[in-house]
FIBA-931300 format. One record per residue (C-alpha): residue in three letters; residue number from 0; x, y, z; chain. Coordinates in Angstrom, 2 decimals. Last residue first. Layout:
N
<doti><residu>Ala</residu><num>NUM</num><px>X</px><py>Y</py><pz>Z</pz><chaine>A</chaine></doti>
...
END
This chain:
92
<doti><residu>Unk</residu><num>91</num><px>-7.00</px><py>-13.13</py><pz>10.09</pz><chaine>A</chaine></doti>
<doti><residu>Unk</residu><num>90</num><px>-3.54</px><py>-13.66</py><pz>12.11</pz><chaine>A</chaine></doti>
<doti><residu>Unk</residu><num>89</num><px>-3.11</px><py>-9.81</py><pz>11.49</pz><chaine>A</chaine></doti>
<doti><residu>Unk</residu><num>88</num><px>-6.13</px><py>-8.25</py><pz>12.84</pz><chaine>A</chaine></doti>
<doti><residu>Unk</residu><num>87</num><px>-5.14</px><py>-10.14</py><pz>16.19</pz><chaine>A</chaine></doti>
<doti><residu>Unk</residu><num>86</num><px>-2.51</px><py>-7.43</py><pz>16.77</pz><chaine>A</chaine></doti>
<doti><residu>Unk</residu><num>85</num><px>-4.73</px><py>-4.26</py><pz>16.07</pz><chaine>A</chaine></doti>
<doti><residu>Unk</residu><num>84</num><px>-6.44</px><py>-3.82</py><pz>18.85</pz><chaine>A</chaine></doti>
<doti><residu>Unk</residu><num>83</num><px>-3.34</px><py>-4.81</py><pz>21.19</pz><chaine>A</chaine></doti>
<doti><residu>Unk</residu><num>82</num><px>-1.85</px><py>-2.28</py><pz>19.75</pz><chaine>A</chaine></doti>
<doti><residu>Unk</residu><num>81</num><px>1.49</px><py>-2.63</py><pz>16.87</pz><chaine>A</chaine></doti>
<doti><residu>Unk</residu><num>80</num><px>4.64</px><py>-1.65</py><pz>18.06</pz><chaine>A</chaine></doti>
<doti><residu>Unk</residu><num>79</num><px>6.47</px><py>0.12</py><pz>15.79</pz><chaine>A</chaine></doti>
<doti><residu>Unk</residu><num>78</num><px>10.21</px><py>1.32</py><pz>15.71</pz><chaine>A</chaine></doti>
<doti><residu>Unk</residu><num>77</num><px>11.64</px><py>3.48</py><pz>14.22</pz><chaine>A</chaine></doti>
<doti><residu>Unk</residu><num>76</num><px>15.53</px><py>3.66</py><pz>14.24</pz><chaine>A</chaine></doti>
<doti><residu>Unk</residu><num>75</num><px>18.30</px><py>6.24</py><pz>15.08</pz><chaine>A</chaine></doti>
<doti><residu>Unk</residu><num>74</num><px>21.91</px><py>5.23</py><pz>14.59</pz><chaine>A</chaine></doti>
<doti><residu>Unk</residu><num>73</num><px>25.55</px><py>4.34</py><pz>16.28</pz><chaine>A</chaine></doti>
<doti><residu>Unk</residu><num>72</num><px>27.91</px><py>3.58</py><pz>13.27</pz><chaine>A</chaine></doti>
<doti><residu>Unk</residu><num>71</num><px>28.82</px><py>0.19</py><pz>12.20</pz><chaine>A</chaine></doti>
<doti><residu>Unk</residu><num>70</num><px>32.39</px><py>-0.74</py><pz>12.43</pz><chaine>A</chaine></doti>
<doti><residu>Unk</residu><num>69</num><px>34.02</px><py>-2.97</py><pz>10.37</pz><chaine>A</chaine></doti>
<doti><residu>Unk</residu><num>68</num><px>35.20</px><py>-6.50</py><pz>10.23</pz><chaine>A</chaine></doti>
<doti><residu>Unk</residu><num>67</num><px>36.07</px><py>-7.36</py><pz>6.24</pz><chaine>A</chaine></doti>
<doti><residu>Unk</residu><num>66</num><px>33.94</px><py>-10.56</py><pz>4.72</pz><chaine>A</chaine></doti>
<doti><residu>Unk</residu><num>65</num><px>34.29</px><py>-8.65</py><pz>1.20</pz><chaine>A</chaine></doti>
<doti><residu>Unk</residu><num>64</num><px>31.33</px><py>-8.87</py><pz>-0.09</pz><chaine>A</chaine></doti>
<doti><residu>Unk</residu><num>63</num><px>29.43</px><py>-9.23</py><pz>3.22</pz><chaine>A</chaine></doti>
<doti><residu>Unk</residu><num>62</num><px>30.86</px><py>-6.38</py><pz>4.92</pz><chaine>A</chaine></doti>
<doti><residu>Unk</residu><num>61</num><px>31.26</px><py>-7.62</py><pz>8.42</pz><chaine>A</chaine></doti>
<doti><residu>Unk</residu><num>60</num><px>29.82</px><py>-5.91</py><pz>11.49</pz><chaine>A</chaine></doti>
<doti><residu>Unk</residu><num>59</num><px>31.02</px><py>-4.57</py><pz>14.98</pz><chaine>A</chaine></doti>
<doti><residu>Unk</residu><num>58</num><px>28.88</px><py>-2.30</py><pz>16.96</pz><chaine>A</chaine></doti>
<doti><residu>Unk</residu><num>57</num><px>27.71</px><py>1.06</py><pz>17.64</pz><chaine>A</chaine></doti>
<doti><residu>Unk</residu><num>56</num><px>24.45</px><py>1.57</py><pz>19.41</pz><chaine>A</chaine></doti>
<doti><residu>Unk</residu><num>55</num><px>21.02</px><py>2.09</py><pz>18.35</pz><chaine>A</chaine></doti>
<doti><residu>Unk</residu><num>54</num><px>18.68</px><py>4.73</py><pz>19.28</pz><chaine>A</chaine></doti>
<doti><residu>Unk</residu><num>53</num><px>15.02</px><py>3.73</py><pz>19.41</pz><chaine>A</chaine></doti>
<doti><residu>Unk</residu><num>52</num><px>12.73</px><py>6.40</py><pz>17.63</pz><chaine>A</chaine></doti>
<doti><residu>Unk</residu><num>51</num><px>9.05</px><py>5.24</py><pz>18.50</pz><chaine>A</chaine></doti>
<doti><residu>Unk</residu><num>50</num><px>5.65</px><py>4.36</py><pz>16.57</pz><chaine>A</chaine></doti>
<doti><residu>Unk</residu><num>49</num><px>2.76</px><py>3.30</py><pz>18.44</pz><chaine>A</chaine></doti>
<doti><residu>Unk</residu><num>48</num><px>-0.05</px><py>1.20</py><pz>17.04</pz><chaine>A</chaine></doti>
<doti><residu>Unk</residu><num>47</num><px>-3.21</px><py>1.30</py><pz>15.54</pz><chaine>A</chaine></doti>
<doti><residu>Unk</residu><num>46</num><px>-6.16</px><py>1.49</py><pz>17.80</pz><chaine>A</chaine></doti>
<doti><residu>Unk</residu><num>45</num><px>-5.18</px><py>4.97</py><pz>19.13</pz><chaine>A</chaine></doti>
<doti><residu>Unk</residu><num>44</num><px>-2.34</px><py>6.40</py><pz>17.00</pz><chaine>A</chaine></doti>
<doti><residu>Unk</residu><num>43</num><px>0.53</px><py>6.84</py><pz>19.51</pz><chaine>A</chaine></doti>
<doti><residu>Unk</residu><num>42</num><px>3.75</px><py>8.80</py><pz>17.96</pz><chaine>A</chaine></doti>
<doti><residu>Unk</residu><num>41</num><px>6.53</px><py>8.95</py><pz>20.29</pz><chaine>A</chaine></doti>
<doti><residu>Unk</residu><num>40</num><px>8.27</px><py>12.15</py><pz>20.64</pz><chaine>A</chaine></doti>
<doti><residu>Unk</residu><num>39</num><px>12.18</px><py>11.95</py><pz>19.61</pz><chaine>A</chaine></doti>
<doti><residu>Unk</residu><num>38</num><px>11.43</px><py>15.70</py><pz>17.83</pz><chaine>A</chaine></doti>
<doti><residu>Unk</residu><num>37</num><px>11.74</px><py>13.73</py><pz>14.16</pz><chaine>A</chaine></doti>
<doti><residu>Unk</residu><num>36</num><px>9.40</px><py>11.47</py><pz>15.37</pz><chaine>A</chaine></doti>
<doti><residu>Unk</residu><num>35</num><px>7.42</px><py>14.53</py><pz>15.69</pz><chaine>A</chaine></doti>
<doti><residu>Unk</residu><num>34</num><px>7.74</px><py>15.94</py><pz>12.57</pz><chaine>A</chaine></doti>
<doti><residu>Unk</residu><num>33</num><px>7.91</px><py>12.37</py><pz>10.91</pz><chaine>A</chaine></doti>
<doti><residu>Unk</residu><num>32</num><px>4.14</px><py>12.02</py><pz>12.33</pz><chaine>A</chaine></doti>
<doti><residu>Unk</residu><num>31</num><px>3.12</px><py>15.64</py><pz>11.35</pz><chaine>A</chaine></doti>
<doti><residu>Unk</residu><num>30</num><px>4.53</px><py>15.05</py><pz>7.87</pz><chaine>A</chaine></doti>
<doti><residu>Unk</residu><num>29</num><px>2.97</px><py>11.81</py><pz>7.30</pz><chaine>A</chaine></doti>
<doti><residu>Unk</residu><num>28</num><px>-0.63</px><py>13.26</py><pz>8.34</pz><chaine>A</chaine></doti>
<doti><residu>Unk</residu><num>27</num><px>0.06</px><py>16.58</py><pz>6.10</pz><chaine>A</chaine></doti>
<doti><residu>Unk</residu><num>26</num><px>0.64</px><py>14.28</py><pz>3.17</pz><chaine>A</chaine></doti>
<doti><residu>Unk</residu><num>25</num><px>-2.86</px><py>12.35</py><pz>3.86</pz><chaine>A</chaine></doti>
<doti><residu>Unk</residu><num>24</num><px>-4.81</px><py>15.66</py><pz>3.84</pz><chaine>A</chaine></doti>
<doti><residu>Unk</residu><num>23</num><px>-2.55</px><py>16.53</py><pz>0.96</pz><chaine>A</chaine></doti>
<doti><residu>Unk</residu><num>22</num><px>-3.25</px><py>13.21</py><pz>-0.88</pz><chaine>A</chaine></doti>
<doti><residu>Unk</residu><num>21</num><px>-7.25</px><py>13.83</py><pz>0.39</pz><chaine>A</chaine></doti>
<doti><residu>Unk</residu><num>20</num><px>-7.18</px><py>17.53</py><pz>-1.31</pz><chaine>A</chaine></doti>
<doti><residu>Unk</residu><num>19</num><px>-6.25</px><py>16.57</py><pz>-4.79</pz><chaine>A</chaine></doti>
<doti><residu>Unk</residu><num>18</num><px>-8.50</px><py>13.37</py><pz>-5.06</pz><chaine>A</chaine></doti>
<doti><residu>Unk</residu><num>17</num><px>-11.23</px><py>16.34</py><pz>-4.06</pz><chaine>A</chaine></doti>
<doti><residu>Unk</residu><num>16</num><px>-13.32</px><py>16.65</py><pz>-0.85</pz><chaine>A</chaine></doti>
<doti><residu>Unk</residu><num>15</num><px>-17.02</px><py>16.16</py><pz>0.30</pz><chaine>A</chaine></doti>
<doti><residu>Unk</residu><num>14</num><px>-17.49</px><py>12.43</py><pz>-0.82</pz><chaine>A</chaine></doti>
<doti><residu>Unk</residu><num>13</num><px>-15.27</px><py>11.06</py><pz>1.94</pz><chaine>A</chaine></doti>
<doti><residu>Unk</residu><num>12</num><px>-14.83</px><py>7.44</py><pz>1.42</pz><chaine>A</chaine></doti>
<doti><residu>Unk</residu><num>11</num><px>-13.55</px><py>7.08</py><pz>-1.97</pz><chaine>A</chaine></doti>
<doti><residu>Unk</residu><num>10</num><px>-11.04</px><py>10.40</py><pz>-1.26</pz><chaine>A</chaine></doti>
<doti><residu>Unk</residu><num>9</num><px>-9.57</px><py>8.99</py><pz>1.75</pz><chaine>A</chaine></doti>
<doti><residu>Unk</residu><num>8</num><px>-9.18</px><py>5.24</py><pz>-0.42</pz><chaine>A</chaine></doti>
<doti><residu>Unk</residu><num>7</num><px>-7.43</px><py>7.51</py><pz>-2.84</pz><chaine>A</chaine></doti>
<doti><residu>Unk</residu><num>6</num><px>-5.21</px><py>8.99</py><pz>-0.45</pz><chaine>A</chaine></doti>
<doti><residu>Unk</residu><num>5</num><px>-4.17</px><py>5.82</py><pz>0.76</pz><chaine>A</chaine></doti>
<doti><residu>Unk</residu><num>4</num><px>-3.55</px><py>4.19</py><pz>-2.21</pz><chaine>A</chaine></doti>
<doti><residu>Unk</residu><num>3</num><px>-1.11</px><py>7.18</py><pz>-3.27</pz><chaine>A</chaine></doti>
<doti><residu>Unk</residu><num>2</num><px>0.52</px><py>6.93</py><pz>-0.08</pz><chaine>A</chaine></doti>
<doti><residu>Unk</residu><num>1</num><px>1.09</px><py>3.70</py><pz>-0.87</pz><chaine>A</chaine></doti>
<doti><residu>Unk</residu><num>0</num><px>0.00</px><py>0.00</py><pz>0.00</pz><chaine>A</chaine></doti>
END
């Protein structure tokens, strides 16, 4: 699924706005949640899930072409933990 898909899905179900107006309506949504990600702030979507930057150390790796040791750098991540809402959803 895509943004694209998503916006279109917006625009399906609410008859009172344009194609044009649901992808920014869905753009805005992304923005606000990478905004605040962005800030370290968690991101809770009722029903959904939570969304959260974990910070990841630095450790050793190997570069699997050339099977040299190297160091990977430390590094943000996001990470999402689905609710419990939404957890049996996906063994449907």
């Amino acid at each position: 699924m895509t943004k694209a898909d998503i916006a279109r899905i917006v625009y399906e179900r609410h008859g009172g706005i344009s194609n044009r107006e649901a992808a920014r309506l869905v753009e805005i949504i992304f923005e606000s949640i990478k905004r605040h990600l962005g800030d370290g702030d968690k991101v809770q979507i009722t029903g959904f899930g939570t969304f959260l930057v974990r910070q990841k150390r630095e450790r050793r790796g190997r570069n699997p072409q050339t099977g040299e040791e190297m160091l990977i750098k430390p590094r943000s991540s996001v990470v999402f933990r689905p609710s419990k809402l939404f957890t049996p959803a996906l063994s449907d």
